[in-house]
N, C-alpha and C positions, 0 to 999 in steps of 0.2 A: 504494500500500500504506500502511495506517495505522501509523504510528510506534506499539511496544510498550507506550511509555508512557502514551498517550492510550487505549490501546486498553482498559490496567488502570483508567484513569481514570475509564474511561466505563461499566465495568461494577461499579465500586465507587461510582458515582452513580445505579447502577440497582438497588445492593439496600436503597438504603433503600424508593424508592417498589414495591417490590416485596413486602416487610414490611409495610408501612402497608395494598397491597390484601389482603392473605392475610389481619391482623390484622379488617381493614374486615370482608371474608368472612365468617369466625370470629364476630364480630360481631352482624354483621347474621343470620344465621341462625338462626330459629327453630323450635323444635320443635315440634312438633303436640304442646296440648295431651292429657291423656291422656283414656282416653275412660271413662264412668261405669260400674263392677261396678255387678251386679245381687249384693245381699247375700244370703245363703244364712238359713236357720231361724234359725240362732243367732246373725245382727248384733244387736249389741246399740247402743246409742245413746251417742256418745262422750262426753255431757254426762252422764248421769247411769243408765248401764247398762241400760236398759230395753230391751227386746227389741222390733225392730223389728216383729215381723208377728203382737204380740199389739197393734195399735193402729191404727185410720181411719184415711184420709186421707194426706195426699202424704208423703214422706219426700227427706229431702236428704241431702248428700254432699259434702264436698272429697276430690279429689283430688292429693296433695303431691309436687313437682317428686321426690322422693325415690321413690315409685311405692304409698305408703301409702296407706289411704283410711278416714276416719273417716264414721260414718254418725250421720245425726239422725235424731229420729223425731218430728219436725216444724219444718215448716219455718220458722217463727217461728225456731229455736234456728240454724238454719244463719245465716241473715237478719241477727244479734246476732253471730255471731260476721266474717262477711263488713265488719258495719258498722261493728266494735271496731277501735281506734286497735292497741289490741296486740297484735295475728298478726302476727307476727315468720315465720313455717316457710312455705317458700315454694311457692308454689298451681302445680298446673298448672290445677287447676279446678274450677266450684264448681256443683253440678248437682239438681237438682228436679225431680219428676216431673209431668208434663204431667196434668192431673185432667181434663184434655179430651177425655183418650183410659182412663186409670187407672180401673180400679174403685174406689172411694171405701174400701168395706170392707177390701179386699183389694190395694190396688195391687201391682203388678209392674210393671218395665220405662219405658219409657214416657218415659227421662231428659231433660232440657233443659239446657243453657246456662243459669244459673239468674240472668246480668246478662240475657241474652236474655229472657226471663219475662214472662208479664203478670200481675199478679197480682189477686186482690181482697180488698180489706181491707176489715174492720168490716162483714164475712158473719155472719149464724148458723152457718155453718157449723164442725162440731165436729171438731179433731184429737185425738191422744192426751193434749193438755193443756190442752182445753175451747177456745176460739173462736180459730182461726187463720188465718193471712194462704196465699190458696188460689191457686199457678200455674198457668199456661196458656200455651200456644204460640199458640194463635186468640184473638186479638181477640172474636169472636163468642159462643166458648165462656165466656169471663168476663163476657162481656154478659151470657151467658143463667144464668150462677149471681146474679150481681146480680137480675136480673128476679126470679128464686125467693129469693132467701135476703136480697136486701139488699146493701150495703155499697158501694164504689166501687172500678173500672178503674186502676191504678198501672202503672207503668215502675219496675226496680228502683230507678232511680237518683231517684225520687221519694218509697221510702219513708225513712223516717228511725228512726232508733233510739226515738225520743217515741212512736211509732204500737205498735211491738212492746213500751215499756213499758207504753201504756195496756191494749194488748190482755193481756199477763200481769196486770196491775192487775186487770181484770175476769173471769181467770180465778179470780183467788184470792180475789175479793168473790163469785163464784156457788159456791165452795170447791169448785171444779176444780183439776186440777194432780197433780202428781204423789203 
């Protein structure tokens, strides 16, 4: 039989490591990001109120740890804000519509992972704020906008804040823009 003493002893040495896995747990546990609203008539665009579905082309989204969701209405703006030093408010996720599959005029639906992305940059291609950087889930699908419109194949973590200033530069020398 184990003497009463050791007995407290050995179980008051088993609630730290027992703390430390519950803590680890706690931890280690991550939530499933959240998943992208489809915005209704009246989203309007969190940078500068413009109404999402009077405008071409792809639209984006974060969604905040908090269960908010602010909508852009093009993806350049989301892209600026993703690659800004100052977003502080904490992301569950950051989402773009696939053009692969989207109707260009009209998109609905269609959401992506917007680090997940391919995109094409320095397309003709026009969004609500004249020449914009266009996503895609397929490889192929941004091949085949390049062959028509021009510009080159990107990985997000390839574009840089320099690409979305020059593409707003030559929005507002063709005096596009809001």
């Amino acid at each position: 039989m184990m003497h009463p003493v050791s007995l407290t002893a050995t179980r008051r040495a088993r609630w730290p490591m027992l703390l430390a896995a519950v803590l680890l747990a706690a931890c280690s546990r991550t939530t499933a990001p959240l998943q992208a609203l489809e915005p209704d008539d009246q989203a309007a665009c969190a940078l500068d109120g413009m109404l999402l579905r009077d405008f071409p082309g792809a639209k984006a989204q974060v969604r905040y740890a908090d269960n908010q969701t602010e909508y852009f209405c093009d993806v350049m703006e989301l892209l600026g804000a993703m690659l800004a030093p100052e977003q502080r408010r904490a992301v569950s996720g950051y989402y773009v519509q696939d053009m692969g599959k989207a109707d260009w005029q009209h998109p609905r639906g269609n959401w992506i992972a917007a680090r997940d992305a391919i995109y094409v940059v320095g397309s003709s291609a026009q969004g609500s704020m004249g020449p914009t950087i266009v996503p895609f889930a397929v490889q192929a699908d941004a091949e085949a906008l390049v062959q028509k419109a021009g510009g080159k194949v990107l990985r997000f973590e390839q574009i840089t804040t320099a690409m979305l200033n020059r593409s707003a530069d030559s929005m507002h020398d063709n005096g596009m823009g809001h």
